[in-house]
C-alpha positions as CSV (number, residue, x, y, z in Angstrom):
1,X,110.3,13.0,98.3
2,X,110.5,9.6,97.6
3,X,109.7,8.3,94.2
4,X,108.3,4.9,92.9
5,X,111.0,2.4,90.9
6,X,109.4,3.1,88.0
7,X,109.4,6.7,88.2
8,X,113.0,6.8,89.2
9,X,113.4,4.6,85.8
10,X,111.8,6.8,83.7
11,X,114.2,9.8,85.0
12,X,117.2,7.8,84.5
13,X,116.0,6.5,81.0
14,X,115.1,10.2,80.0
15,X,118.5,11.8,80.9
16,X,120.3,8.8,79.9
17,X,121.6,10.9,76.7
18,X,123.2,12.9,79.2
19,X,124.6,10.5,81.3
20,X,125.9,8.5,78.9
21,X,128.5,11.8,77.8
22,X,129.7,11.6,81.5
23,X,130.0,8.0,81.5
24,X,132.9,8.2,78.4
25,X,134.3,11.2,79.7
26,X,134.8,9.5,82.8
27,X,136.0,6.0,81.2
28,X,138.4,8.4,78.7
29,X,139.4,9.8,82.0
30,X,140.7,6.4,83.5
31,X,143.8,6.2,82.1
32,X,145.0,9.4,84.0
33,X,143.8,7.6,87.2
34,X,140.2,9.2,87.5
35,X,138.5,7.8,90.5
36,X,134.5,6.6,90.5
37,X,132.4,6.8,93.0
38,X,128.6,6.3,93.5
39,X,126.8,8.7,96.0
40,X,123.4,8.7,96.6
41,X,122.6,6.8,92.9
42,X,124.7,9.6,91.1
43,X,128.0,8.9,89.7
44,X,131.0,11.4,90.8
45,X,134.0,10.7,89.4
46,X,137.1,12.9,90.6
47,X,139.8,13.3,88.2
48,X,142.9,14.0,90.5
49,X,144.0,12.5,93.7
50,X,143.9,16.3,94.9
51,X,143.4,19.9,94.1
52,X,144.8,21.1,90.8
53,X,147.8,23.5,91.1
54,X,146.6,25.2,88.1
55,X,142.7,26.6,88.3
56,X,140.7,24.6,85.9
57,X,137.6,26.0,83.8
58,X,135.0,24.4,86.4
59,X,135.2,23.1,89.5
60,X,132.7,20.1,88.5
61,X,130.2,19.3,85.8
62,X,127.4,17.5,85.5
63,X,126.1,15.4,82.7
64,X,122.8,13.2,83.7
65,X,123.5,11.1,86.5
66,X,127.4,11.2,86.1
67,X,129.2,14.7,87.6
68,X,133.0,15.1,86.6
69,X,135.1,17.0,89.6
70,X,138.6,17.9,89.8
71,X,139.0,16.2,92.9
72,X,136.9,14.5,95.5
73,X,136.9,17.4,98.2
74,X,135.5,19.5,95.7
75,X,132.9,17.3,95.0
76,X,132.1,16.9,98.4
77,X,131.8,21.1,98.4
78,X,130.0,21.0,95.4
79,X,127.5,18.4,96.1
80,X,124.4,20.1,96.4
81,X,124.6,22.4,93.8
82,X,125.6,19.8,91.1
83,X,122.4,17.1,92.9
84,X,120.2,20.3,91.5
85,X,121.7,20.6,88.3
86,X,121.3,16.2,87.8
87,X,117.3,17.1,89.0
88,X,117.7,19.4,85.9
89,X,118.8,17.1,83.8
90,X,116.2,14.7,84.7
91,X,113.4,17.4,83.7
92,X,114.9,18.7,80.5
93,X,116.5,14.5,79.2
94,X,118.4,14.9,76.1
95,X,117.1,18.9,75.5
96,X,119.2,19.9,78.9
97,X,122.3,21.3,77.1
98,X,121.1,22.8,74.4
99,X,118.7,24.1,76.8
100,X,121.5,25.3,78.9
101,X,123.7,26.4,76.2
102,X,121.5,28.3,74.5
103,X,120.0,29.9,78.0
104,X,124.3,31.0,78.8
105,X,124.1,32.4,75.1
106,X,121.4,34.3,75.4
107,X,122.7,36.0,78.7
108,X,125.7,36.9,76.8
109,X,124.0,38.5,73.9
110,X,122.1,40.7,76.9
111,X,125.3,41.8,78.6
112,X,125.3,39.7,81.1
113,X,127.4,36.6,82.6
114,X,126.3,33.9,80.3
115,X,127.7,31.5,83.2
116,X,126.3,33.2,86.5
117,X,123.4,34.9,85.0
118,X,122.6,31.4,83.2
119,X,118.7,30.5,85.1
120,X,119.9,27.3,85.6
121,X,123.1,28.1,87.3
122,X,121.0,30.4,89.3
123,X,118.5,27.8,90.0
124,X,121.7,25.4,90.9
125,X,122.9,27.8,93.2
126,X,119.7,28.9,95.0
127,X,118.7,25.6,95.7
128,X,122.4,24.2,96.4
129,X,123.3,26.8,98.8
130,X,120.1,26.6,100.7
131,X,120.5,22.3,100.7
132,X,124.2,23.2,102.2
133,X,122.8,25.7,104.8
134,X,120.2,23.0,105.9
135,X,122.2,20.1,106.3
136,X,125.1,22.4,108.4
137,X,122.3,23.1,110.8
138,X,121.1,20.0,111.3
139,X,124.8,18.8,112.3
Protein backbone atom coordinates (compact mmCIF):
# COMPACT_ATOMS: atom_id res chain seq x y z
CA UNK A 1 0.00 0.00 0.00
CA UNK A 2 1.42 3.05 -0.88
CA UNK A 3 0.98 6.01 1.29
CA UNK A 4 0.91 9.82 0.51
CA UNK A 5 4.14 12.07 1.83
CA UNK A 6 2.19 13.50 4.22
CA UNK A 7 0.86 10.50 5.57
CA UNK A 8 4.14 8.81 5.72
CA UNK A 9 5.09 12.21 7.77
CA UNK A 10 2.68 12.00 10.13
CA UNK A 11 3.80 8.21 10.99
CA UNK A 12 7.25 9.19 11.29
CA UNK A 13 6.42 12.30 13.40
CA UNK A 14 4.07 10.13 15.70
CA UNK A 15 6.63 7.37 16.51
CA UNK A 16 9.31 9.81 16.56
CA UNK A 17 9.44 9.35 20.48
CA UNK A 18 10.34 5.92 19.69
CA UNK A 19 12.76 6.43 17.26
CA UNK A 20 14.54 8.91 18.74
CA UNK A 21 15.54 5.94 21.81
CA UNK A 22 16.98 3.86 18.92
CA UNK A 23 18.69 6.68 17.36
CA UNK A 24 21.03 7.22 20.86
CA UNK A 25 21.25 3.72 21.48
CA UNK A 26 22.54 3.33 18.17
CA UNK A 27 24.91 6.68 18.34
CA UNK A 28 26.03 5.24 22.14
CA UNK A 29 26.64 2.13 20.25
CA UNK A 30 29.30 3.74 17.75
CA UNK A 31 32.04 3.64 19.67
CA UNK A 32 32.01 -0.28 19.77
CA UNK A 33 31.89 -0.10 15.95
CA UNK A 34 28.04 -0.45 15.43
CA UNK A 35 27.25 -0.33 11.83
CA UNK A 36 24.05 1.85 10.17
CA UNK A 37 22.28 1.02 7.66
CA UNK A 38 18.95 2.34 6.01
CA UNK A 39 16.62 -0.37 4.45
CA UNK A 40 13.50 0.42 2.99
CA UNK A 41 13.23 4.06 5.05
CA UNK A 42 13.93 2.11 8.43
CA UNK A 43 17.17 2.35 10.23
CA UNK A 44 19.04 -1.07 11.20
CA UNK A 45 21.91 -0.77 12.89
CA UNK A 46 24.00 -4.03 13.62
CA UNK A 47 26.11 -3.99 16.63
CA UNK A 48 28.86 -6.61 15.70
CA UNK A 49 30.69 -7.36 12.65
CA UNK A 50 29.22 -11.04 13.34
CA UNK A 51 27.30 -13.31 15.46
CA UNK A 52 27.79 -13.03 19.13
CA UNK A 53 29.61 -16.03 20.78
CA UNK A 54 27.70 -15.50 23.76
CA UNK A 55 23.55 -15.58 23.19
CA UNK A 56 22.31 -12.15 23.84
CA UNK A 57 18.77 -11.22 25.43
CA UNK A 58 17.18 -10.56 21.81
CA UNK A 59 18.13 -11.12 18.68
CA UNK A 60 16.97 -7.45 17.53
CA UNK A 61 14.71 -4.70 18.78
CA UNK A 62 12.92 -2.22 17.50
CA UNK A 63 12.29 1.31 18.60
CA UNK A 64 10.22 3.51 15.91
CA UNK A 65 11.89 3.63 12.76
CA UNK A 66 15.37 2.51 14.14
CA UNK A 67 15.81 -1.59 14.95
CA UNK A 68 19.03 -2.55 16.90
CA UNK A 69 20.43 -6.20 15.81
CA UNK A 70 23.35 -8.09 16.92
CA UNK A 71 24.62 -8.50 13.65
CA UNK A 72 23.51 -7.81 10.07
CA UNK A 73 22.64 -11.50 9.07
CA UNK A 74 20.34 -11.50 11.81
CA UNK A 75 18.80 -8.55 10.74
CA UNK A 76 18.46 -9.77 7.49
CA UNK A 77 16.47 -13.10 9.21
CA UNK A 78 14.63 -10.93 11.24
CA UNK A 79 13.44 -8.38 8.84
CA UNK A 80 9.96 -8.98 8.55
CA UNK A 81 9.02 -9.59 11.89
CA UNK A 82 10.71 -6.44 13.23
CA UNK A 83 9.05 -4.19 9.62
CA UNK A 84 5.65 -5.36 11.65
CA UNK A 85 6.65 -4.40 15.01
CA UNK A 86 8.00 -0.50 13.33
CA UNK A 87 4.05 -0.67 11.69
CA UNK A 88 3.26 -1.03 15.43
CA UNK A 89 5.05 1.58 16.49
CA UNK A 90 3.65 3.81 13.96
CA UNK A 91 -0.04 2.96 15.28
CA UNK A 92 0.60 3.14 18.99
CA UNK A 93 3.54 6.74 18.65
CA UNK A 94 4.93 7.32 21.98
CA UNK A 95 2.10 4.90 23.97
CA UNK A 96 3.90 1.74 22.04
CA UNK A 97 6.11 0.54 25.00
CA UNK A 98 4.20 1.08 27.67
CA UNK A 99 1.58 -0.46 25.59
CA UNK A 100 3.90 -3.32 25.04
CA UNK A 101 5.28 -3.54 28.48
CA UNK A 102 2.40 -3.51 30.15
CA UNK A 103 0.66 -6.11 27.43
CA UNK A 104 4.20 -8.66 28.44
CA UNK A 105 3.20 -7.88 32.17
CA UNK A 106 -0.05 -8.73 32.07
CA UNK A 107 0.75 -12.19 30.31
CA UNK A 108 3.02 -12.79 33.13
CA UNK A 109 0.65 -12.18 35.90
CA UNK A 110 -1.74 -14.89 33.78
CA UNK A 111 0.91 -17.61 33.71
CA UNK A 112 1.93 -17.22 30.62
CA UNK A 113 5.13 -16.15 28.48
CA UNK A 114 5.09 -12.43 28.93
CA UNK A 115 7.44 -12.40 25.76
CA UNK A 116 5.80 -15.07 23.37
CA UNK A 117 2.31 -14.77 24.60
CA UNK A 118 2.86 -10.77 24.36
CA UNK A 119 -0.22 -9.86 21.38
CA UNK A 120 2.16 -7.90 19.82
CA UNK A 121 4.89 -10.36 19.54
CA UNK A 122 2.26 -12.62 18.32
CA UNK A 123 1.07 -10.12 15.92
CA UNK A 124 5.00 -9.68 14.89
CA UNK A 125 5.34 -13.08 14.34
CA UNK A 126 2.11 -13.97 12.48
CA UNK A 127 2.49 -11.31 10.09
CA UNK A 128 6.50 -11.73 9.85
CA UNK A 129 6.48 -15.27 9.16
CA UNK A 130 3.80 -15.17 6.65
CA UNK A 131 5.85 -11.84 4.80
CA UNK A 132 9.05 -14.45 4.93
CA UNK A 133 6.92 -17.34 3.40
CA UNK A 134 5.76 -14.92 0.60
CA UNK A 135 8.72 -13.40 -0.48
CA UNK A 136 10.63 -17.16 -0.53
CA UNK A 137 7.99 -18.20 -2.97
CA UNK A 138 8.16 -15.61 -5.13
CA UNK A 139 12.05 -16.26 -5.55
Amino acid sequence: MKRSRLARWALWFWASPNTLIGLVLGLLLLPVGARFRRVDGVLEIAVLRRAPRRRWPFAAITFGHVILGTHAQQLACLRAHERVHVRQCERWGPLFLPAYLVAGAWQWARGRNAYRDNPFEVEASRLGDRRLAISSDTR
